[in-house]
MIBAZA-711520 format. One record per residue (C-alpha): residue in three letters; x, z, y. Coordinates in steps of 0.25 Angstrom, whole numbers, plus 5000, padded with zeros to 4 digits. Layout:
<recs>
ALAXZY...
</recs>
This chain:
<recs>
UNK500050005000UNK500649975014UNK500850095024UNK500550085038UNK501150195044UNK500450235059UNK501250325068UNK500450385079UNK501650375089UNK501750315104UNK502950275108UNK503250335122UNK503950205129UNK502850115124UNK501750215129UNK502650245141UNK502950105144UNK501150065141UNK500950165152UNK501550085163UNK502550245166UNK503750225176UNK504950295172UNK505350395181UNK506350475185UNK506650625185UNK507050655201UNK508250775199UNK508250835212UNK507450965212UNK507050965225UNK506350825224UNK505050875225UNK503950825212UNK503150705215UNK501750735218UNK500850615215UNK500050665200UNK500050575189UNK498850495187UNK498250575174UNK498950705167UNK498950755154UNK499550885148UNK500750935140UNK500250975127UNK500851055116UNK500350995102UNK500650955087UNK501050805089UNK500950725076UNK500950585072UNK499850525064UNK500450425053UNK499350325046UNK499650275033UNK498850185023UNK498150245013UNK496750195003UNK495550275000UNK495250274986UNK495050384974UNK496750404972UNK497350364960UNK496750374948UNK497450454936UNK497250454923UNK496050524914UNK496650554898UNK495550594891UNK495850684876UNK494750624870UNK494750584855UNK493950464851UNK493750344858UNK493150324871UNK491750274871UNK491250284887UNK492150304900UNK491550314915UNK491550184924UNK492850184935UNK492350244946UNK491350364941UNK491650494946UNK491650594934UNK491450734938UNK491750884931UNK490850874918UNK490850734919UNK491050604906UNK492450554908UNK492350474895UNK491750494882UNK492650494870UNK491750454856UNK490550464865UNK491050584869UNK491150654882UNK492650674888UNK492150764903UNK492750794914UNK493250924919UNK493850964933UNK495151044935UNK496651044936UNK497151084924UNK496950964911UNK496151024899UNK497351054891UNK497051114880UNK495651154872UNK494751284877UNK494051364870UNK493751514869UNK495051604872UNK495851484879UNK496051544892UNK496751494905UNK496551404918UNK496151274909UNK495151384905UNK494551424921UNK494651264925UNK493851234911UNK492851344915UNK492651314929UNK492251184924UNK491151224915UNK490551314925UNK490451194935UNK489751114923UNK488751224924UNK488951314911UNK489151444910UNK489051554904UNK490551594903UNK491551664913UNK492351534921UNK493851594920UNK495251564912UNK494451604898UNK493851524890UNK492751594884UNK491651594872UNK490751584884UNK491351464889UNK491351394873UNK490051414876UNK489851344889UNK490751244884UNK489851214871UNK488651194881UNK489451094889UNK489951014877UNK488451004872UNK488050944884UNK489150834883UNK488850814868UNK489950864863UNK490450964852UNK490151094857UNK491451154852UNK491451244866UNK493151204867UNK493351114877UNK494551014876UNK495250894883UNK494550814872UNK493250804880UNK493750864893UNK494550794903UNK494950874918UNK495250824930UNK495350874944UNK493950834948UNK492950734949UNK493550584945UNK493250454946UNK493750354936UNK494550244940UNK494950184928UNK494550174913UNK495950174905UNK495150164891UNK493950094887UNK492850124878UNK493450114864UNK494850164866UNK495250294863UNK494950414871UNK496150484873UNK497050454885UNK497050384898UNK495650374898UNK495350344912UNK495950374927UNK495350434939UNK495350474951UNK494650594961UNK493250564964UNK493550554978UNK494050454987UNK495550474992UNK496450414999UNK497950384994UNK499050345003UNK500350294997UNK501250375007UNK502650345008UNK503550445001UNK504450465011UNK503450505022UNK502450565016UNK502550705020UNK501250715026UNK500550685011UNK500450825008UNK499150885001UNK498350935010UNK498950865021UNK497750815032UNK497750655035UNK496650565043UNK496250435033UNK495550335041UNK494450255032UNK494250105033UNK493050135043UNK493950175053UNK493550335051UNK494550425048UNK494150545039UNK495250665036UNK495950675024UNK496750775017UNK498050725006UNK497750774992UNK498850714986UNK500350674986UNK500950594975UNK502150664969UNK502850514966UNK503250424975UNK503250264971UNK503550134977UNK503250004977UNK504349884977UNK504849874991UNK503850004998UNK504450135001UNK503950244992UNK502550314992UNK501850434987UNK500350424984UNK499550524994UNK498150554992UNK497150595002UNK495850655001UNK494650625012UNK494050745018UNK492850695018UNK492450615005UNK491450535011UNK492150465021UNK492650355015UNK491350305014UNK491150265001UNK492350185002UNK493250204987UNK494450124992UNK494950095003UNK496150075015UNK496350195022UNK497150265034UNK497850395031UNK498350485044UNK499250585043UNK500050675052UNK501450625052UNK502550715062UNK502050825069UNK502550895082UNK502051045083UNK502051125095UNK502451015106UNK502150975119UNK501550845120UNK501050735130UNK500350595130UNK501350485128UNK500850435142UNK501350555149UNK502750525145UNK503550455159UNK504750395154UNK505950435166UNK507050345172UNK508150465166UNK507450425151UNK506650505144UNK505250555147UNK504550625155UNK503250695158UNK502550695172UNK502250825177UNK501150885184UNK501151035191UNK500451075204UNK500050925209UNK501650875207UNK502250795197UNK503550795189UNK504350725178UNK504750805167UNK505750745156UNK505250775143UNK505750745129UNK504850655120UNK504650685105UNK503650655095UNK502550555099UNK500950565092UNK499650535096UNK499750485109UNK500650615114UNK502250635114UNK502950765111UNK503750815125UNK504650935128UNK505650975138UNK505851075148UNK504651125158UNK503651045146UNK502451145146UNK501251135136UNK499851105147UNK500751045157UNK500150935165UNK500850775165UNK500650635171UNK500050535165UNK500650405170UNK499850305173
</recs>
């Protein structure tokens, strides 16, 4: 994917030069007195976080799929169509007319449960069947003659043996609800395996970030994503891929992934090209002003135009990181709320 990078930055002698500003000269003789005709139009000094705003390319879409394997003996005789969202309790295949169902959680189903298994396979497993609607047994890390007996009443209802053990041979977990993406089987082949792969049931969006400047990719991290309409609707990265690739003659990326604050707002849209914002360098704590209220002076340099008590003065100021319109300044007699020209 190509990548347009964006940065939010003016350059002070292109601005300067738009605004039709003289060069000026710094009079050293203290007793010359300030000049007193005011600036057309003032701003203000203003202490601030300056930080620029970096746009990359990035596509809405449900992420990458991974792989579903199933431990189900026997051959498969019916699997979802891509694109069905299969949630907790749901059919993710069937395996000799079998149901294989879905579970929700972090850990895999790792090994059978049954009465006196105990553990955090055990709670997540429980959870599960309280949110199916049984009870009747105590939800904790203990898996109980109680809950055998919950479990027998489950597996009745999905027509199966009601042997009240639960195992990876009809029981398969993932993180939460899917959406299938792609059949790796078809009806007839065996059940155990790669059976299909999925992805969240959510639209995301996925930005291929180049590896060497993706330090704003961290989980958590806030970004702007602007849809196709033109809206732009807040987004929060979920995901960073660990692995780094590269195509033939690119510089390498890391998968990101993105989740939309608002699930709605793609507007029904399942894939398309998108506009990811995010906050590039930051300035904390430093006095700022509008680009335009930077006066370049005969000596070199900039400076800043001030205004006190109906007289003006030129003020040399250093110029550091411009964003958003603003340029960071300092120097000595720089106050925060002190009044400047704008030249016309």
């Amino acid at each position: 994917m190509t990548r347009r990078t964006a940065l939010v930055v003016i350059a002070a002698v292109a601005t300067l030069g738009a605004t039709g500003a003289a060069a000026v000269a710094l009079d050293d003789d203290p007793d010359t007195p300030p000049a007193a005709a005011g600036p057309a139009a003032t701003t203000t000094v203003r202490r601030q976080t300056l930080a620029k705003s970096v746009t990359v390319d990035g596509d809405l879409g449900y992420g990458t799929p991974v792989p579903m394997k199933s431990a189900a003996g026997g051959t498969v005789t019916w699997l979802p169509k891509p694109g069905r969202t299969i949630e907790r309790g749901g059919t993710v295949l069937r395996a000799d007319n079998r149901r294989v169902v879905l579970l929700t959680g972090v850990l895999p189903l790792y090994r059978p449960l049954s009465p006196g298994v105990d553990g955090p396979d055990v709670l997540q497993f429980e959870r599960n069947l309280r949110e199916l609607g049984y009870g009747g047994f105590t939800v904790d890390d203990e898996y109980s003659a109680a809950t055998a007996r919950a479990v027998r009443s489950w597996q009745k209802k999905l027509g199966l043996p009601r042997t009240g053990t639960v195992t990876s041979s009809w029981v398969v977990v993932a993180t939460g609800t899917i959406r299938v993406a792609e059949h790796k089987v078809r009806v007839g082949d065996p059940a155990t395996g790669e059976v299909l792969t999925y992805t969240g049931a959510g639209a995301v969006v996925t930005v291929d970030a180049e590896a060497d400047a993706a330090d704003w990719a961290q989980p958590g991290a806030a970004v702007s994503v602007t849809l196709p309409s033109g809206k732009k609707s807040p987004g929060t990265v979920t995901h960073v891929g660990a692995k780094a690739t590269a195509e033939e003659g690119k510089d390498p990326t890391v998968p990101v992934t993105i989740k939309l604050r608002d699930p709605k707002a793609g507007g029904g849209l399942r894939e398309a090209p998108v506009e990811v914002t995010y906050t590039g360098q930051q300035r904390k704590n430093v006095l700022s002003v509008p680009v335009a209220a930077l006066v370049a002076l005969a000596e070199g340099g900039y400076g800043l135009q001030v205004v006190e008590g109906g007289v003006t003065r030129y003020l040399p100021v250093e110029v550091g990181m411009f964003a958003d319109g603003r340029a960071e300044v300092s120097g000595a007699g720089l106050a925060d709320g002190m009044t400047v020209g704008m030249p016309a």
